[in-house]
C-alpha positions in Angstrom: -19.2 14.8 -35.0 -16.8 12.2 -33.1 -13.6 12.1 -34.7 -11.0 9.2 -33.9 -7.3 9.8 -34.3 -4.9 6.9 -34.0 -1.4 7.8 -32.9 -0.2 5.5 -36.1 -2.1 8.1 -38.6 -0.6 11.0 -36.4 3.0 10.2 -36.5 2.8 9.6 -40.3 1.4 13.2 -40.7 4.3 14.6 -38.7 6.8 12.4 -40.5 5.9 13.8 -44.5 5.4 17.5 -42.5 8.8 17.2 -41.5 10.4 15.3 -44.6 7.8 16.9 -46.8 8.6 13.9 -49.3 6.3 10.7 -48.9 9.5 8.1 -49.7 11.2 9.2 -47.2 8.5 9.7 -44.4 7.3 6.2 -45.3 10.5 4.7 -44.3 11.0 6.4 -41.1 7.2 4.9 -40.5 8.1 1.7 -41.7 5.4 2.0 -44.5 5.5 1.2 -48.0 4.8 4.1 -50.2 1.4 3.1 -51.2 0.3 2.0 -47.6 1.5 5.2 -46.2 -0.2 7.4 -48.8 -3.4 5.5 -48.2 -2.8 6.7 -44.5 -2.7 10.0 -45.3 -5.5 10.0 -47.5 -7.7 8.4 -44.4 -6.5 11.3 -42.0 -7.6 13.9 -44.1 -10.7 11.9 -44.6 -11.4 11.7 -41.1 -10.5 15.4 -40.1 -12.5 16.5 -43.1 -9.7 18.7 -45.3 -6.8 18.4 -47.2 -3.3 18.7 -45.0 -1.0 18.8 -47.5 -0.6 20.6 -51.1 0.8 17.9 -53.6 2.6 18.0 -56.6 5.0 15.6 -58.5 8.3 17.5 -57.2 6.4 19.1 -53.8 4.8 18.6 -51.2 3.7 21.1 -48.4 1.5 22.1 -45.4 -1.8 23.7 -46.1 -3.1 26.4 -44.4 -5.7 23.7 -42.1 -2.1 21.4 -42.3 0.0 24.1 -40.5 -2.7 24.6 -37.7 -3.4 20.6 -36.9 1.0 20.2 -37.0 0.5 22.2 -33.9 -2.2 20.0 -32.1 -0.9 17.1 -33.2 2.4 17.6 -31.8 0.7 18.1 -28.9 -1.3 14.5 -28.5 1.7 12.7 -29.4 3.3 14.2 -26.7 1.0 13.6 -24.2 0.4 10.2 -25.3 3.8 9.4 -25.0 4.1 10.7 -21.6 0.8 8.6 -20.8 2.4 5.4 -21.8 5.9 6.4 -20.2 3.7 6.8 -16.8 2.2 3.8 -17.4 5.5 1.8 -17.3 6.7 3.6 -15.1 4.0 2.3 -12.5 4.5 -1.1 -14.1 8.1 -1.1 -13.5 7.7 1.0 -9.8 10.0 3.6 -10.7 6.4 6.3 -9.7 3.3 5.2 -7.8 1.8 5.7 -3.9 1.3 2.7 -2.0 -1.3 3.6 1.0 -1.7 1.2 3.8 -3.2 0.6 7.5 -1.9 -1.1 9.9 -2.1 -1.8 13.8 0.4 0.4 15.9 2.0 -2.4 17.3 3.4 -3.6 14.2 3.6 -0.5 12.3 6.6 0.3 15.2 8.1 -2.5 15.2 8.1 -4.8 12.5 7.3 -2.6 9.8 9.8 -0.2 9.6 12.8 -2.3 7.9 10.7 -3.7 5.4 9.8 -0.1 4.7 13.2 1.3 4.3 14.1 -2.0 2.0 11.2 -1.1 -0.4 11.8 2.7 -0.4 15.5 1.6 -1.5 14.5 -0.4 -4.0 11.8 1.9 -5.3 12.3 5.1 -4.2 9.9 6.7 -6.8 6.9 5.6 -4.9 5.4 7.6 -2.3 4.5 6.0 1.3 1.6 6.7 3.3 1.1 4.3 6.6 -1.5 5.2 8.8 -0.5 3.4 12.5 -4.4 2.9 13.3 -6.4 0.9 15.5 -7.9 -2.1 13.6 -11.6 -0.6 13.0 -9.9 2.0 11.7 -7.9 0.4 9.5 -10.9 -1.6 8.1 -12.4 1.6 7.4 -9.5 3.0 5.3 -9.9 -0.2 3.0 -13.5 -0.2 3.1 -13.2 3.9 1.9 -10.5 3.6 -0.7 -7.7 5.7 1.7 -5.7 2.3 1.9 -4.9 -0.1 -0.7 -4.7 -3.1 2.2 -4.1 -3.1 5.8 -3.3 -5.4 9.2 -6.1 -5.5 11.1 -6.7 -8.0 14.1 -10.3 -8.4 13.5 -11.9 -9.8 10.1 -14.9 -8.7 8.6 -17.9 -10.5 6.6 -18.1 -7.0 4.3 -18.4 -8.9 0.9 -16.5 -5.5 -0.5 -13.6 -6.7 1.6 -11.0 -9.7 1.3 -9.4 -10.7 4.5 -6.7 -13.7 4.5 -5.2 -14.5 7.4 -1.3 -13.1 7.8 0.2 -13.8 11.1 -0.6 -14.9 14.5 0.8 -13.8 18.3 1.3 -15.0 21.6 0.9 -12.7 25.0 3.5 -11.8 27.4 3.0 -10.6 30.9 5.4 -7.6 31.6 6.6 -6.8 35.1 9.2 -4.9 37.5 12.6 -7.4 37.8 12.0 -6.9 41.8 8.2 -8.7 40.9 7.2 -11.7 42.3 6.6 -13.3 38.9 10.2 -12.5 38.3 11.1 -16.0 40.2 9.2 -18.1 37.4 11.6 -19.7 35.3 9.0 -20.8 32.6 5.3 -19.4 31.1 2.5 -18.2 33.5 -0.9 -19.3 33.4 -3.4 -16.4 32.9 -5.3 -17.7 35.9 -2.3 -16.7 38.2 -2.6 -13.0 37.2 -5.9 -11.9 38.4 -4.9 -11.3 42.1 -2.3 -8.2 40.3 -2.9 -5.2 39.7 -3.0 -4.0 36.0 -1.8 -1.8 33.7 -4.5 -1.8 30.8 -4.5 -0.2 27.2 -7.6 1.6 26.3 -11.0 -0.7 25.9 -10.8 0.2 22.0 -7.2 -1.4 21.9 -7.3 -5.4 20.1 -5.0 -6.2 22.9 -7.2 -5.0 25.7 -10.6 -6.9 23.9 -8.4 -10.1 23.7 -7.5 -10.2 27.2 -10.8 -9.6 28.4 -12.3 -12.5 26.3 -9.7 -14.7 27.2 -10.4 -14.4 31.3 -14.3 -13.6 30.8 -16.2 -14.0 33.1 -13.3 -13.1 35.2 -12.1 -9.8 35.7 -8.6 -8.1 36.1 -7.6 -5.4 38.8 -7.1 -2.7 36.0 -5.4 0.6 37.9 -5.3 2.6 34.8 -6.2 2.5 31.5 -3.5 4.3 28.3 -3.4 4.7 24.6 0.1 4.5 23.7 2.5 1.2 24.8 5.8 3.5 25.6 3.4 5.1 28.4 2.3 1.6 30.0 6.3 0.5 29.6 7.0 3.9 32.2 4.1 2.7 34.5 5.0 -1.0 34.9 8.9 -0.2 35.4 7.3 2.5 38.0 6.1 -0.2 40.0 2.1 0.3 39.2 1.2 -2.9 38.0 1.6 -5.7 35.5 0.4 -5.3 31.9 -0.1 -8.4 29.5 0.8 -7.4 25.5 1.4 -9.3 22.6 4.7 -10.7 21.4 5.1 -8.6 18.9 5.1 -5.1 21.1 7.9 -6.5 23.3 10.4 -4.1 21.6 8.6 -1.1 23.8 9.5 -3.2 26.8 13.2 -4.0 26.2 14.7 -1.7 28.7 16.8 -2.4 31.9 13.8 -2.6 35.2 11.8 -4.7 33.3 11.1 -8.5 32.3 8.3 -10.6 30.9 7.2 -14.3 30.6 4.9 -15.4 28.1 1.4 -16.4 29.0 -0.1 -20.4 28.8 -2.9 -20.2 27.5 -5.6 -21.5 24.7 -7.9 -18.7 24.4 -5.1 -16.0 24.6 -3.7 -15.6 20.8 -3.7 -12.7 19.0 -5.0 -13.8 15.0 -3.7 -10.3 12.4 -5.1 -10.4 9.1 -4.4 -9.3 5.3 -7.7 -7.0 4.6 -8.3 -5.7 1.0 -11.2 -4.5 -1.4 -12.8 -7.5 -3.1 -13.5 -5.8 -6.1 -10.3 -3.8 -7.4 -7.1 -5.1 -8.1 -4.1 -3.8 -6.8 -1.8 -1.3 -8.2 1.7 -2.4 -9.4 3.5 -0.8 -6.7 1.1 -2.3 -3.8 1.5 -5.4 -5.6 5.2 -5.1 -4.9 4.8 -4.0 -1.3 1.8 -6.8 -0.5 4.5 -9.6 -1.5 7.5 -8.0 0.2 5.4 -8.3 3.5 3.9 -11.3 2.5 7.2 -12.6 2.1 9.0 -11.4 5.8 5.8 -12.0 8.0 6.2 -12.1 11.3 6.6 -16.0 12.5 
């Protein structure tokens, strides 16, 4: 038999176990007399036996009343620390925030927003996985991230996608370069005849470029993973490489300058990607709008 307990019918029977007088553990409950004894009456209905031994002068625990005291301590406790937990994650004072997001972005822009959220809530538990977009669309798709920057949408009906930011190239080069006598932006046309310093063909960056000069080809000379690498190669004297706006901050070292590219086709789009059918949780509520909020211009 299903029996249903309301936290209201246990905190009276704790209240006359402890006061073992029913005027004064219907005021602590707020009760009148007669509505609180009419609660007491249903409990022991419900649980099927009498709690309490009454007399006009007396009241006391049964023997069934002594063992339930136990257990109901017990579920008040835990329903207390239930709804503390709750608003706890309301307030995001405890909660993990998961998210994806390109590499590019995750070194560079990401990290002070992170530190200003972990401030304010330092309860909540980070986890960033620095992925390449499909990837990171995968993490959403799975449940591992709560939302990620990807720079390729999806039709998935089980995923949202809003558009966040968008990014213009840069060609990177040697200071002794040729291209270092341009005062003003390059045309992507005028950088097929160098050689090239490519990130990997599963890179974003790398599947831009290639659309943007198809059916044209670049002189690759080698193809890397990580942007620090292709920074060492290009100040080595190897070769150009053309990388979003936002990864300049790998380039920023003396040896090295860039000029941003002209072109129509050549802009990189990141977008907001999130399951369709769940809502988010209070604390990647609060990160979503912090980011929302400081996007990249």
């Amino acid at each position: 038999m299903q029996i249903n307990l309301s936290t209201r019918e246990l905190r009276a029977f704790v209240a006359l176990a402890e006061q073992r007088n029913f005027t004064r553990a219907a005021s602590l409950c707020h009760l009148s007399q007669p509505a609180f004894s009419a609660l007491i009456q249903a409990l022991e209905a419900n649980v099927g036996g009498r709690l309490f031994e009454r007399s006009t002068r007396h009241v006391s625990l049964t023997a069934e009343g002594e063992a339930f005291l136990e257990a109901a301590l017990r579920l008040l406790k835990d329903a207390d620390a239930a709804i503390e937990g709750v608003r706890d994650h309301v307030a995001r004072r405890r909660g993990r925030v998961a998210i994806a997001i390109l590499p590019s972005l995750a070194a560079g822009w990401l990290p002070p927003l992170l530190a200003r959220f972990h401030q304010a809530h330092p309860g909540i538990e980070l986890d960033v996985a620095d992925v390449l977009s499909d990837e990171c669309l995968e993490r959403v798709r799975s449940g591992r991230a709560d939302f990620a920057l990807a720079s390729s949408r999806t039709d998935a009906p089980e995923l949202r996608t809003e558009r966040f930011c968008s990014d213009d190239f840069h060609v990177v080069f040697p200071e002794d370069h040729a291209l270092a006598q341009r005062a003003g932006a390059v045309r992507l046309s005028e950088l097929h005849a160098f050689p090239i310093v490519q990130l990997a063909r599963s890179s974003s960056v790398r599947q831009y470029v290639e659309a943007a000069i198809y059916p044209h080809r670049m002189r690759t000379v080698m193809e890397l993973e990580q942007l620090s690498t292709v920074a060492r190669m290009v100040k080595a004297g190897l070769g150009i490489t053309i990388v979003p706006s936002l990864t300049l901050f790998h380039f920023e070292q003396e040896g090295l300058a860039a000029r941003r590219i002209q072109s129509a086709g050549l802009r990189r789009q990141v977008f907001l990607v999130r399951r369709s059918d769940r809502a988010l949780s209070s604390a990647a509520q609060g990160l979503h709008a912090l980011l929302m909020k400081h996007r990249p211009v």
